[in-house]
TORLUMVO-161404 format. One record per residue (C-alpha): residue in three letters; x, y, z. Coordinates in steps of 0.02 Angstrom, whole numbers, plus 50000, padded with zeros to 5 digits. Example, Ala and Ser with C-alpha at 12.3 -4.5 7.8 and 13.67 -1.06 7.14 Angstrom:
# residues 2
ALA506154977550390/SER506844994750357/
END
This chain:
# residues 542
UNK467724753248301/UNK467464748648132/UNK465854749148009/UNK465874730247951/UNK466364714448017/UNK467574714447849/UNK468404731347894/UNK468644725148057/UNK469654709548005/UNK470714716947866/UNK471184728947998/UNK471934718448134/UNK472754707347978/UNK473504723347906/UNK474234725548091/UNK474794707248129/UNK475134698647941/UNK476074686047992/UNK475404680248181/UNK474184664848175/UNK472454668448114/UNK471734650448108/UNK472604634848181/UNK472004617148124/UNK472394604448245/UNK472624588348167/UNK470984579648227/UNK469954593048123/UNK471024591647989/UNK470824573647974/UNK468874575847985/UNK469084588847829/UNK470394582747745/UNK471234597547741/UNK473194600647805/UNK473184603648006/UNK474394619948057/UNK473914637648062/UNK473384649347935/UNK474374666847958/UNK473234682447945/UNK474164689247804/UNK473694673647686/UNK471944675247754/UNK471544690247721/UNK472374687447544/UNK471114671547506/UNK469504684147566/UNK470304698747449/UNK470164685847301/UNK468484679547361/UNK468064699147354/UNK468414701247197/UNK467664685547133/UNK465884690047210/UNK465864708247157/UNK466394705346979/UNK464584690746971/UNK463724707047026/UNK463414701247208/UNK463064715647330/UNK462144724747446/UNK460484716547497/UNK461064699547416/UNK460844684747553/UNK461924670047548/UNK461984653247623/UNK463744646147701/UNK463404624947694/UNK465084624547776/UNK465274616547926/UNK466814623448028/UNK467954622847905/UNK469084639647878/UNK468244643847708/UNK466694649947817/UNK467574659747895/UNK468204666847730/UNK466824670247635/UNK466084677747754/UNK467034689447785/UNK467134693047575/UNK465394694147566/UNK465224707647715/UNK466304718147638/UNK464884720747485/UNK463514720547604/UNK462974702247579/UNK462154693047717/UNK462634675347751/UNK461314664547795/UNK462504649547885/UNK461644632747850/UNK461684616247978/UNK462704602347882/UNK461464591747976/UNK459934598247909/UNK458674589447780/UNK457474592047654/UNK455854598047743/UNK457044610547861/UNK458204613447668/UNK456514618847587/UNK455814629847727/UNK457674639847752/UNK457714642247553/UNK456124648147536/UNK456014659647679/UNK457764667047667/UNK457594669247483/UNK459594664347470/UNK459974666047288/UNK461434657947318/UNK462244643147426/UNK464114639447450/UNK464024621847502/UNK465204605047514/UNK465244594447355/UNK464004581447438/UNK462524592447482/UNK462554603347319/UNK460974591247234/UNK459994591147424/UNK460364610847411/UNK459704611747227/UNK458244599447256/UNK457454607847396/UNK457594625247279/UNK456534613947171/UNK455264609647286/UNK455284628347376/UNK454974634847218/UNK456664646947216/UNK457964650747091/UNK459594642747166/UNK461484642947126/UNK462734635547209/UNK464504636447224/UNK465834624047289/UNK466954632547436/UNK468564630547340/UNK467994639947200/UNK469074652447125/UNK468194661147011/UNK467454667946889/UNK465914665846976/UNK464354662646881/UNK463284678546872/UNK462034683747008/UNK460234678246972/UNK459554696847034/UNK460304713247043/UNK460814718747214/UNK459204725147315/UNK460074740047398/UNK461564743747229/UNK462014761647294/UNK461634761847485/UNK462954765547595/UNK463674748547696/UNK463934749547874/UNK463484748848045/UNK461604744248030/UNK461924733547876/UNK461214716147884/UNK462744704847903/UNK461734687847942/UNK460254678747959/UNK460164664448085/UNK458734652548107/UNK458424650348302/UNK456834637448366/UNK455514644848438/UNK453704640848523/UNK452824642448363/UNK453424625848262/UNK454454633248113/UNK456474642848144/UNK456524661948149/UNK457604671348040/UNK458464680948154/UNK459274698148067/UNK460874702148146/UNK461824717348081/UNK463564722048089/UNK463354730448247/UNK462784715848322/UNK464164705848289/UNK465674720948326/UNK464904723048491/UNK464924702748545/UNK466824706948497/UNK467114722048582/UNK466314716448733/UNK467294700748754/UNK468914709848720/UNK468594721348864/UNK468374706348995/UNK469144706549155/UNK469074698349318/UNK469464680049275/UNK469064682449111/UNK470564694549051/UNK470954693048880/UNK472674699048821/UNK472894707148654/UNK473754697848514/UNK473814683848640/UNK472624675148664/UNK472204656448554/UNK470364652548571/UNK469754633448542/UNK467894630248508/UNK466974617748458/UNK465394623948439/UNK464534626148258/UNK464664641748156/UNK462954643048104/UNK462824646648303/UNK462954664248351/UNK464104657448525/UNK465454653748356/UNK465304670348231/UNK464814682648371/UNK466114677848512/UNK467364665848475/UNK467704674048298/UNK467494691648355/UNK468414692248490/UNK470024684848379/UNK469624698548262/UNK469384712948391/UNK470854709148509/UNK472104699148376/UNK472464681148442/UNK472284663748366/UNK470704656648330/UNK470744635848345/UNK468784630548287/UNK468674609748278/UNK467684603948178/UNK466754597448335/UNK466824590848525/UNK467834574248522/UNK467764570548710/UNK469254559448703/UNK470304569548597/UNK469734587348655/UNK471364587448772/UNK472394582248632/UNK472004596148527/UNK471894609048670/UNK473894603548701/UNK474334605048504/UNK473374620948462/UNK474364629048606/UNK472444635248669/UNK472244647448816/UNK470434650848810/UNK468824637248780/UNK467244637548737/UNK466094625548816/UNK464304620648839/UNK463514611248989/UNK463574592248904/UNK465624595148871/UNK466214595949058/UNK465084578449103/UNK466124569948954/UNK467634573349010/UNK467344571249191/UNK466924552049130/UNK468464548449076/UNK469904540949202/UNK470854556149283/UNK472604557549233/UNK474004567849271/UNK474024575149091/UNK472184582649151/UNK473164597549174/UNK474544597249035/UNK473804612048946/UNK473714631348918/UNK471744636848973/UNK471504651149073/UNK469824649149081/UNK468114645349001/UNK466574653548904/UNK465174644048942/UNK463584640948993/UNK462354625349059/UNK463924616949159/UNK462924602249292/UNK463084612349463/UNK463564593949528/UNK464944594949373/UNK465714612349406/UNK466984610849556/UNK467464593149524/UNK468024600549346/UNK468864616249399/UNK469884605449514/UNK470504591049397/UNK470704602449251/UNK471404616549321/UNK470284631149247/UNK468914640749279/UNK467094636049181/UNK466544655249179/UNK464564651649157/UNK463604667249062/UNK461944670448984/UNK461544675548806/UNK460334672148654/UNK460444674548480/UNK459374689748501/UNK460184697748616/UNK461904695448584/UNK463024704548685/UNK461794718348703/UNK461424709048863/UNK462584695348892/UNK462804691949086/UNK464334684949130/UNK465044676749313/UNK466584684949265/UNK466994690049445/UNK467314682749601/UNK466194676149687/UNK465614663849572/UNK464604653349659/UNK465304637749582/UNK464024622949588/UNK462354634749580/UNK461984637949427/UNK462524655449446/UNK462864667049291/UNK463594683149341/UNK462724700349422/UNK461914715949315/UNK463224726249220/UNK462764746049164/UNK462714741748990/UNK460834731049012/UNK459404734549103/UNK458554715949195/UNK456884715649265/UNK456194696149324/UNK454164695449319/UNK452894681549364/UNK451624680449247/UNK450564695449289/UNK451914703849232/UNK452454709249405/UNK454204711549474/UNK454514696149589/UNK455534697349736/UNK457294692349796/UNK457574673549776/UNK455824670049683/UNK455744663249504/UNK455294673949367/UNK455484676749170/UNK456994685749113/UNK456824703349034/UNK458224713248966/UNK458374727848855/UNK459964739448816/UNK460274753148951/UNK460044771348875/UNK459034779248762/UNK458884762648627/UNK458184746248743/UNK458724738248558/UNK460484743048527/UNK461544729048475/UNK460254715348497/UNK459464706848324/UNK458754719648205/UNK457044709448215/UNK456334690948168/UNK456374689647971/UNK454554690447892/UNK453744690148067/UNK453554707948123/UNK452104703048253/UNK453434689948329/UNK454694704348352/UNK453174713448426/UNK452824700748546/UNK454764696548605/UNK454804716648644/UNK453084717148723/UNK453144734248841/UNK455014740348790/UNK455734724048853/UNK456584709048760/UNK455754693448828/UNK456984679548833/UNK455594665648903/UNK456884661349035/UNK456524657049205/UNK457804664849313/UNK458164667449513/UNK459104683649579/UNK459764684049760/UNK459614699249891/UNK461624702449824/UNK461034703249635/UNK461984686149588/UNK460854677949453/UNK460374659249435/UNK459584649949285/UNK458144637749307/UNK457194632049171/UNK456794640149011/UNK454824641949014/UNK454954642648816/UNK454304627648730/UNK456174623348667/UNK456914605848704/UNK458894609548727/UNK459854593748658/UNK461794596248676/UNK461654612248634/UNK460444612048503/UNK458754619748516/UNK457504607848457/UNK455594616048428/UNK454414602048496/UNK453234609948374/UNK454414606448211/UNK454614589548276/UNK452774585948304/UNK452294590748139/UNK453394575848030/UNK453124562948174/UNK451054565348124/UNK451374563447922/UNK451824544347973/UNK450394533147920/UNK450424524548097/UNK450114540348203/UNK448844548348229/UNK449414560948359/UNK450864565448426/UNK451694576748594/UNK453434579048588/UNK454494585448757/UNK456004586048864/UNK456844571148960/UNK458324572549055/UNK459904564948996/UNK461664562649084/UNK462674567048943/UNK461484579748843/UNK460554586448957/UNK458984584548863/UNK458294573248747/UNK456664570848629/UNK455324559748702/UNK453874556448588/UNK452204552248650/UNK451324543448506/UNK449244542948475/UNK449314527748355/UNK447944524348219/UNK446664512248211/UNK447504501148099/UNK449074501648137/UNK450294487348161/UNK450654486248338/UNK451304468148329/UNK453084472448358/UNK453104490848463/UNK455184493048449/UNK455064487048260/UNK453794504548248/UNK454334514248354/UNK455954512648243/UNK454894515348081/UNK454364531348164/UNK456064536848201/UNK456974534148039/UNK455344544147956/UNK456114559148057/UNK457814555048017/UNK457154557547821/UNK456564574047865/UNK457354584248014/UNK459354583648073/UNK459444568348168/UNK459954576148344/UNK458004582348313/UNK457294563148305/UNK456554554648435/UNK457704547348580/UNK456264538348659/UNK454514534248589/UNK453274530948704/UNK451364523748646/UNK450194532148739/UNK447884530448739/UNK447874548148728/UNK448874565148739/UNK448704578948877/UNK447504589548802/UNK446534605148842/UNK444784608548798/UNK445224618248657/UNK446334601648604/UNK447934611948633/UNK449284601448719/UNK449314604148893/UNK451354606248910/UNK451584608049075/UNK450864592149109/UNK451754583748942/UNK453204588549032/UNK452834578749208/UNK452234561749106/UNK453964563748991/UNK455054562649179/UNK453994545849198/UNK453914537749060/UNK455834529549017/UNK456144513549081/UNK454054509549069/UNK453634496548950/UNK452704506548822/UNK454284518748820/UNK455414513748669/UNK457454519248688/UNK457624522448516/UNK459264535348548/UNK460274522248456/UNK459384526148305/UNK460114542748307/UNK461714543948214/UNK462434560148121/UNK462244556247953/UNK463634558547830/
END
């Protein structure tokens, strides 16, 4: 195996120059405007050679961080791969993000430079301002020269490899604000490696296989599998720009795909639409997934043809301990991801800390098998050393999962017993979310949690402590104020999708939000009078 995610991909492009690298199905392209068709891996690896150059010639290098404001388009992919090869961490930014969450990632990344699209450049700049960092940025078609680093490169003359930091991905957590998770090159080698060396109904065939994704690249599911597995086994890899339920077929059909990525909320959108006989006009073998509706899975794998292969993962543990239902039987319909593998090491406990038996719920803990619990999970949360402390309390990772295990070792997801409200995909800190919704002048308080949602899964409910003096005249008209305050501030899959105007909030003694029963009165509360449907209000912004 290689040393760096670069020397990785210059390899298998040396080998196959002129097989498809990148293939741009027409509905991206129109969503970029860009030119739809494939990009060979002989001109790809041409554009990150001059990207190379570029970068190390502005004295960018080892220790450097970088942000990627890039959406899915190709170039990520490209200068990402130019800035591994000098040991520069990418720090991949959410197109949907705003200024509160632009400020906080600048600061605490200290990203000295951003490569961003034309029309976020002055948000990118402006939050620098407020965050009080030195910024450059640099449009993605750029061809050089490059304006000169701010900062000499913290590590100039150490050796790149391995255990070189290759990125740095936020991930929401309990306590309000993103981790930086640090994820080396190791990290993201193994996520290849192990996917290349699938089997069961998960084979993938070298120099075959064309992968279609939609999901984001500033998502480790994108850089770490998807990506990685083109780069490790050759193959074609089709990333959209995003999930167009109506099109996804399409696109699947024109990109010639044989393997898809999913999440949960894709299946139920496609499974709305009428059934047709071109349901099954397509190439998939089979799908990477996870979160499919148990009432969704068989009714999919019948109509479409292919098998939704569910698996478990996290940013932080990467494939270090991925579980996968990569082998019959699946248990279709059960929420059932796979059995233990000899590369990871499970344990489930209750909250005592004690092992649980057969069939009983408990919290997911995983560690590497071997002598190193940690090898190939995250390198650590960024700036948090007593959060990395905590997640590896006792030798184990502790993924906050709630998870059941049979008497034949098959694994089944509940619940995730973190505070983390999962929205399409998107982790969504009720903590983060809490803290804008109480800088409106109206509130006075505010409890943010989970509600179930047909097509989402989850979404945001906000129960809302109003002040004194607040105009209550008109409760949608506020509850509408309240929401487009979020949109201001936080990416808008993040705002409110219902606002409900409670007396008073759960609280413990201590004042502390009682969550467990925030989480009963946010199953309730829709369709009640006092609960405003505000998930109109939440539109991607351009």
């Amino acid at each position: 195996m290689q040393a760096t995610v670069y020397a990785l991909f210059s390899a298998t492009a040396a080998r196959t120059p002129d097989a498809d690298f990148l293939y741009t199905e027409s509905v991206t392209a129109a969503a970029y405007g860009i030119e739809p068709g494939a990009i060979r891996w002989g001109e790809a690896a041409a554009h990150v050679e001059r990207l190379r150059q570029a970068y190390a010639l502005a004295g960018y290098g080892h220790g450097h961080r970088v942000g990627l404001l890039l959406e899915n388009r190709p170039v990520f992919l490209f200068h990402w791969f130019a800035l591994n090869a000098l040991g520069v961490s990418v720090v991949p930014i959410n197109a949907d993000m705003r200024r509160a969450e632009l400020v906080y990632l600048i600061a605490h990344s200290e990203i000295s430079l951003a490569v961003t699209l034309p029309s976020r450049a002055m948000d990118l700049l402006a939050a620098a301002t407020e965050a009080g960092r030195a910024l450059q940025t640099l449009l993605p078609d750029a061809s050089g020269p490059f304006a000169p680093a701010l900062t000499a490169a913290p590590l100039a003359g150490a050796a790149i490899g391995v255990d070189t930091e290759c990125g740095l991905l936020y991930t929401s957590g309990t306590t309000g604000r993103p981790k930086g998770c640090i994820l080396s090159n190791a990290y993201f080698l193994r996520a290849g490696q192990w996917y290349a060396e699938l089997d069961g109904v998960c084979s993938v065939r070298p120099d075959q296989e064309r992968v279609i994704t939609p999901l984001p690249l500033h998502h480790m599911n994108a850089m770490a599998f998807s990506t990685m597995v083109v780069l490790v086994a050759g193959g074609c890899l089709v990333q959209l720009d995003r999930f167009h339920p109506t099109r996804w077929l399409q696109s699947a059909r024109e990109s010639r795909a044989t393997v898809a990525h999913y999440l949960g909320v894709m299946p139920a959108m496609l499974l709305s639409a009428p059934a047709s006989a071109a349901d099954r006009q397509h190439n998939i073998r089979w799908g990477f997934g996870a979160g499919v509706d148990r009432r969704n899975h068989a009714p999919f794998e019948t109509r479409f043809g292919f098998a939704l292969v569910e698996a478990w993962a996290m940013t932080e543990t990467g494939a270090g301990a991925c579980v996968m239902a990569s082998r019959e039987p699946r248990l279709i319909g059960n929420s059932c991801f796979g059995r233990q593998e000899d590369f990871v090491e499970i344990r489930l406990v209750d909250d005592a800390g004690q092992d649980v038996p057969a069939d009983a719920p408990g919290e997911l803990l995983v560690r590497s098998s071997g002598d190193d619990p940690r090898r190939y999970f995250f390198s650590g949360y960024f700036k948090d050393e007593e959060a990395t402390r905590q997640a590896w309390a006792d030798g184990w990772f502790h993924t906050g999962d709630l998870v059941r295990r049979d008497a034949q070792g098959n694994f089944f997801f509940i619940d995730r017993k973190k505070n983390v409200i999962r929205r399409s995909g998107e982790n969504i800190s009720a903590v983060e979310v809490e803290s804008v919704l109480n800088q409106h002048p109206a509130v006075q308080a505010s409890a943010v949690a989970a509600t179930p949602d047909a097509v989402r899964g989850d979404e945001v409910l906000a129960c809302i402590v109003l002040r004194g003096d607040a105009d209550v005249s008109s409760p949608p008209t506020l509850a509408a104020s309240i929401v487009a305050h979020a949109l201001e501030q936080l990416a808008y899959y993040k705002a409110p999708g219902y606002v409900a105007f409670v007396q008073a909030l759960p609280v413990t003694a201590s004042q502390k939000i009682q969550r467990g029963q925030l989480r009963e009165l946010a199953l309730a509360l829709p369709g009640q009078s006092h609960c405003i449907d505000t998930r109109s209000l939440k539109k991607r912004q351009g």
